[in-house]
C-alpha positions in Angstrom: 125.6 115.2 88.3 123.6 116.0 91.1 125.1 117.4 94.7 125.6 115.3 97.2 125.6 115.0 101.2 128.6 115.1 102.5 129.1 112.5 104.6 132.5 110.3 105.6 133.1 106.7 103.8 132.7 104.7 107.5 128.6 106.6 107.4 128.0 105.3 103.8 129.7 102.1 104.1 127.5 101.4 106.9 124.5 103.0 105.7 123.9 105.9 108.7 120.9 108.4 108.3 122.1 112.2 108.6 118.4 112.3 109.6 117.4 112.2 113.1 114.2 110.6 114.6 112.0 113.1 116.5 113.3 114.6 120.0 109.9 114.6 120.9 108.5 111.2 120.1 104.9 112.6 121.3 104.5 114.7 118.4 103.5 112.1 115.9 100.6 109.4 116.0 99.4 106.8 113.5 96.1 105.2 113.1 93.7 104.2 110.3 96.3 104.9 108.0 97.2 108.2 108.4 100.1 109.7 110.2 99.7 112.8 112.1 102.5 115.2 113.4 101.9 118.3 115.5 104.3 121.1 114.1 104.7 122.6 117.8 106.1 119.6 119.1 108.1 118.3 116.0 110.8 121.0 116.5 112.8 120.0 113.1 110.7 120.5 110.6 109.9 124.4 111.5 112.9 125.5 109.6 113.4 125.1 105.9 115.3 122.0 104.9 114.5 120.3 108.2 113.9 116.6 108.2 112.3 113.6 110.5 112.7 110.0 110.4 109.6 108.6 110.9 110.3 104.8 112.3 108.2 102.3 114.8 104.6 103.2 116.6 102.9 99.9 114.2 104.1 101.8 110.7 104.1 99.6 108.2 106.9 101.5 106.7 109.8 103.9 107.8 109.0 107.2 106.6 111.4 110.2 105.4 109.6 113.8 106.6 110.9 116.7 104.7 110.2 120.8 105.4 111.2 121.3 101.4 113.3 124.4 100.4 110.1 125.2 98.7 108.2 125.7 102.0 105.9 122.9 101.4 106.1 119.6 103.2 107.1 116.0 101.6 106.5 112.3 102.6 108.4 109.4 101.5 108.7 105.8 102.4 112.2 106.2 103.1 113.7 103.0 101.5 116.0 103.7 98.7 115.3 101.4 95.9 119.2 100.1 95.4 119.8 98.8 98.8 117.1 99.5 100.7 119.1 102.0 103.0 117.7 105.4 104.5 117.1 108.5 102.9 118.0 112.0 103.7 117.5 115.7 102.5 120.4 117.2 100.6 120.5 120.8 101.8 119.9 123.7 99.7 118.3 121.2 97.0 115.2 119.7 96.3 116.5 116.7 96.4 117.0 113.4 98.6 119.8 110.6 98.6 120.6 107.4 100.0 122.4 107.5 102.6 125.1 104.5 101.7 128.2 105.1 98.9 126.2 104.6 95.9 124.1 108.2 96.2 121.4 107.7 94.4 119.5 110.8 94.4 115.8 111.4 93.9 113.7 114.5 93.3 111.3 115.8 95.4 108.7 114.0 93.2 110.4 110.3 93.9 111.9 110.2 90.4 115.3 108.8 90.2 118.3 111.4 88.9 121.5 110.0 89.3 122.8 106.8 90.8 122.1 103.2 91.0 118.4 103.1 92.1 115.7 102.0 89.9 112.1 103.6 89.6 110.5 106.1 91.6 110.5 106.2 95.7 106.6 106.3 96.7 105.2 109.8 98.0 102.5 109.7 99.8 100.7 113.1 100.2 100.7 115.5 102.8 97.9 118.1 103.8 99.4 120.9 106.0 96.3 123.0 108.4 97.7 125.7 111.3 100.2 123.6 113.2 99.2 119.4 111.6 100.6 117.8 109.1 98.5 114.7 107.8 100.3 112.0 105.9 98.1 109.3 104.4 99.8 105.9 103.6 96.5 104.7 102.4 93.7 106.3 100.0 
């Protein structure tokens, strides 16, 4: 069974995000298809494990922003494929979960290992250079 993010039965029932939009909401920008997020403004994703909620700006989706525990950087639409509630990182794992009481967990590669959701979350990738991340939701 995989570990799970403790949070309190009222935060699942109602489907609350552990994960936090941006403080600074000037340190991402979207256009042409591409998200792009300046690592000296986006404060919590420096550390490892850190996380952003992506949300608004024309998006086309929500997306979850992870700093992995593997130092690299992940992008997923975050939609969990049960209910259709937010996702957040589990820390000390490579994993992510829904954030309402069925827990389905996913892998850092979108694949589903334990609870109710079906099929993979979609990844989009993510090209780290000096202080940018670029996310590309289209090829």
């Amino acid at each position: 069974m995989a570990e799970t993010l403790q949070r309190n039965i009222f935060q699942r029932l109602l489907g609350l995000s552990a994960t936090s939009k941006p403080l600074d909401d000037q340190c991402w920008t979207f256009s042409d298809g591409k998200i792009e997020i300046n690592l000296n403004l986006a404060k919590e994703l420096t550390a490892i494990g850190g996380a952003v909620r992506l949300e608004k700006k024309q998006l086309p989706e929500n997306i979850l922003v992870i700093h992995g525990t593997d130092d690299k950087y992940y992008a997923f639409n975050n939609k969990c494929k049960h209910m259709g509630r937010r996702m957040d990182p589990v820390p000390g794992t490579q994993t992510i979960q829904c954030c309402s009481i069925g827990k389905t967990t996913y892998d850092y590669d979108g694949k589903a290992i334990s609870g109710s959701g079906k099929g993979k979350l979609c990844k989009y990738p993510v090209e780290k250079s000096l202080d940018r991340l670029v996310i590309r939701l289209k090829s």
